[in-house]
N, C-alpha and C positions, 0 to 999 in steps of 0.2 A: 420765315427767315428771322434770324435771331438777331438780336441789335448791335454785334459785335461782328457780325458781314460787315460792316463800316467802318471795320478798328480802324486807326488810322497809325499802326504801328510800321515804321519804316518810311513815313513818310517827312514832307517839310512841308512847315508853315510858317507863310508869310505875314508880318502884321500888320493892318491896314493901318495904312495913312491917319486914320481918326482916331487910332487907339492911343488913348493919354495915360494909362499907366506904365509909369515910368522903368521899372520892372519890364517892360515886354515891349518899349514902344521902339519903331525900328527896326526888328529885330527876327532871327530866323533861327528856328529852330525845330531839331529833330525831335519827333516824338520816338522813344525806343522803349515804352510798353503801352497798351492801350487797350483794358478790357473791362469786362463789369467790376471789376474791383476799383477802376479809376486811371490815373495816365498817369505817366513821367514824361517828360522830353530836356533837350540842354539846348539851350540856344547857342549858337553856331558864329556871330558875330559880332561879340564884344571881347575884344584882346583886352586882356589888364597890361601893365606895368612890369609885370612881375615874369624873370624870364622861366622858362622850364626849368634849364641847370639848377636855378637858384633854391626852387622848391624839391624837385627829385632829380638829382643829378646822374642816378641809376638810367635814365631813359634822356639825356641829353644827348646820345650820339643816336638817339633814334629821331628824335622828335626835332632837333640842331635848334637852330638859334631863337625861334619861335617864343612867341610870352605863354603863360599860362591864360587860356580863356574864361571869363564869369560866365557861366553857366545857365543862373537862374538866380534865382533868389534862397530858392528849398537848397538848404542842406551847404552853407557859403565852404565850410571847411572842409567838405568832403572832394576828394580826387577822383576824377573818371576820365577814364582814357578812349578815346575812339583809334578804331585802326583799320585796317583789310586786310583781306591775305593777300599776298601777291600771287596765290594761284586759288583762288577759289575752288575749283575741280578740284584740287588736293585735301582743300578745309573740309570740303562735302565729304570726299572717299574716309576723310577721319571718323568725322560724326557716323558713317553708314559703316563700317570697322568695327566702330566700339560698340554700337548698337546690336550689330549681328554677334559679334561676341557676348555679352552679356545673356544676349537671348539663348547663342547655343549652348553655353556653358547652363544655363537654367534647365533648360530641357533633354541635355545631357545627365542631368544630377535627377531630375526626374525618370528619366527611363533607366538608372541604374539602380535606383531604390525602389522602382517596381518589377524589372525585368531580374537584377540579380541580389536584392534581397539586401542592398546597402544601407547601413544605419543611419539615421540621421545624428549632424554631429552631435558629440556627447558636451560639447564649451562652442555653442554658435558664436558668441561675442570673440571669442577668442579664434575660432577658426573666420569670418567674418572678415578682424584685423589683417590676419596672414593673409589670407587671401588677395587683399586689398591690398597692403603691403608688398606683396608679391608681383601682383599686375603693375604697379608706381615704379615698381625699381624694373619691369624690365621695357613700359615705355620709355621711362626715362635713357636706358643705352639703346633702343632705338632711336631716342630722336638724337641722342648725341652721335651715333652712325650716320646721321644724317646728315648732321653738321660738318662732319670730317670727311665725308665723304662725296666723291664730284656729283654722283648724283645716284637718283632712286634704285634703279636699277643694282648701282654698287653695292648701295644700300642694302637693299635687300639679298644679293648675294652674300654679303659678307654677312650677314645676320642668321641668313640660313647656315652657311659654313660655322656657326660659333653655336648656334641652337641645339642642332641636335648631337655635338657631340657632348655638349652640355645635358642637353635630354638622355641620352643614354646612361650617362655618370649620375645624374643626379637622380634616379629613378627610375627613367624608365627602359633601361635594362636590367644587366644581370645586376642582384641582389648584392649588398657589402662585403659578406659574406665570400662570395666565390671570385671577388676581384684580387684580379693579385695587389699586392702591400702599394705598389707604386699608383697603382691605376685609386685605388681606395683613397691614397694620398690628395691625389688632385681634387678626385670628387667631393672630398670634407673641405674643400677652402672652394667651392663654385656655390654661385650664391642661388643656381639652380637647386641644389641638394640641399641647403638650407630653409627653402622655400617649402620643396617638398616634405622634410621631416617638419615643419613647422604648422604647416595644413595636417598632416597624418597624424600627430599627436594630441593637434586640438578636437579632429574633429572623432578620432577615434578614441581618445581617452587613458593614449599609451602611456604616460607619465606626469610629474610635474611638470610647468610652463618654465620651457628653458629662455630665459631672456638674451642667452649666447645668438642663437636662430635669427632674432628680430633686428640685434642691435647689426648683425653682418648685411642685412639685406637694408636696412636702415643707411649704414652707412656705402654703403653701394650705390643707393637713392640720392644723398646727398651728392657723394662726389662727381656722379655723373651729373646731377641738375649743375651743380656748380660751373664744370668742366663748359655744361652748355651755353650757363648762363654764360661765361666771360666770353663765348665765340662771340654770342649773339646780341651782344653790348659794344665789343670792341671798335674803333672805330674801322671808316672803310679803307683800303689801302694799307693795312699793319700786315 
C-alpha cells in the first residue's frame, strides 16, 4: 500500500487546542490536494473585513453579502472560490460526457486511419485549435440552452431539433455543390459549416488558414458564454 492510501484530499482539519502558531491556531481547514508532491488546503474560518462585492463584484449575487475569507498564509493575494453543484448527479453525468467523448472521438480517428486509409493531419496545431474551438463554441450553446430552457429534457430536445439540421447544412449531407442557392445560403452563415471547413482545411491541407472560419466560431463562443454569463449572475427574482 502506497503512502497516498492516506491522502487526506477532501478532508477537514481541526487544530488542536495546543497549536500556537498563529497562522493555523483555531482554525479549520480543507485540504483540497494531497499527494506525494505535497498538500494545499484553505482554512475555512477566518472572515476578514473585506466584503465579496468589494473585491469581485462579478460573483456578489452569488456569494450575497458574505466577507471575503483569509485562507492561509500561502499565497495572501490570490482568489479561490469553493462552491457545489446543486445537482451533483449532473456534475458527474458532465465529467462522464466529456470523457467518453474525447475517448470516442480518439478511437474514431483511429480506426478511420486504419480501416479507410485517412491521413494524418497535414497543420496538427492548426487542426487541434479548430477542433477545440469547435467543441467551446458548441458547449457553450448548450449550456446557454440550458439556461433558457425550463429544464433538461427541453434542453435536449431543442438541441437535437437545431443539431442536425445544422449537421446536414453544414456537412454532413449533400455537398455545396448540389444545394440549391437558398439552402447553400444558410449553411455559409451556421457556425456548424464553419467548424467543418475549418477542421477539413487544416487537417487536409486544402488551402491557406482562412481567419474568416475561426473569428465566426470565436465569436459565437463569446456571445453565447456572455448571454450565459449574465443569466447566471443576475440577481434572483429579475
Amino acid at each position: 500500500m502506497g503512502a497516498m492510501d492516506d491522502s487526506l484530499r477532501g478532508k477537514l482539519l481541526v487544530a488542536s487546542p495546543s497549536l500556537a502558531d498563529p497562522n493555523f491556531a483555531r482554525t479549520v481547514a480543507l485540504i483540497t490536494e494531497h499527494n506525494d508532491e505535497g498538500a494545499m488546503g484553505i482554512v475555512l474560518n477566518r472572515p476578514s473585513d473585506t466584503a465579496v462585492e468589494d473585491v469581485v463584484p462579478e460573483l456578489a449575487s452569488a456569494a450575497g453579502e458574505g466577507p471575503v475569507y483569509i485562507g492561509g498564509p500561502v499565497q495572501p493575494h490570490a482568489l479561490v472560490v469553493l462552491a457545489e453543484f446543486a445537482d451533483p448527479e449532473a456534475a458527474a453525468w458532465i465529467v462522464v460526457a466529456a470523457t467518453l467523448s474525447v475517448v470516442g472521438m480518439a478511437v474514431m480517428l483511429a480506426t478511420a486511419h486504419v480501416v479507410y486509409g485517412v491521413p494524418t493531419a497535414t497543420d496538427p496545431d492548426q487542426t487541434f485549435l479548430a477542433i477545440l474551438l469547435a467543441t467551446l463554441t458548441y458547449v457553450s450553446i448548450g449550456v446557454l440552452l440550458g439556461l433558457v430552457l425550463p429544464n433538461a429534457r427541453a434542453a435536449q430536445g431543442v438541441g437535437l431539433a437545431l443539431f442536425f439540421p445544422s449537421f446536414l447544412l453544414g456537412g454532413g449531407g449533400p455537398p455545396p455543390d448540389a444545394m440549391p442557392s437558398v439552402m447553400r445560403s444558410i449553411s455559409d452563415v451556421l457556425p456548424m459549416t464553419q467548424a467543418v471547413r475549418a477542421i477539413q482545411h487544416a487537417w487536409l491541407g486544402l488551402g491557406p488558414f482562412s481567419a474568416g472560419r475561426f473569428v465566426v466560431l470565436t465569436a459565437t463562443l463569446l456571445a453565447t458564454a456572455a448571454v450565459s454569463a449574465r443569466l447566471t449572475t443576475r440577481p434572483a427574482g429579475r
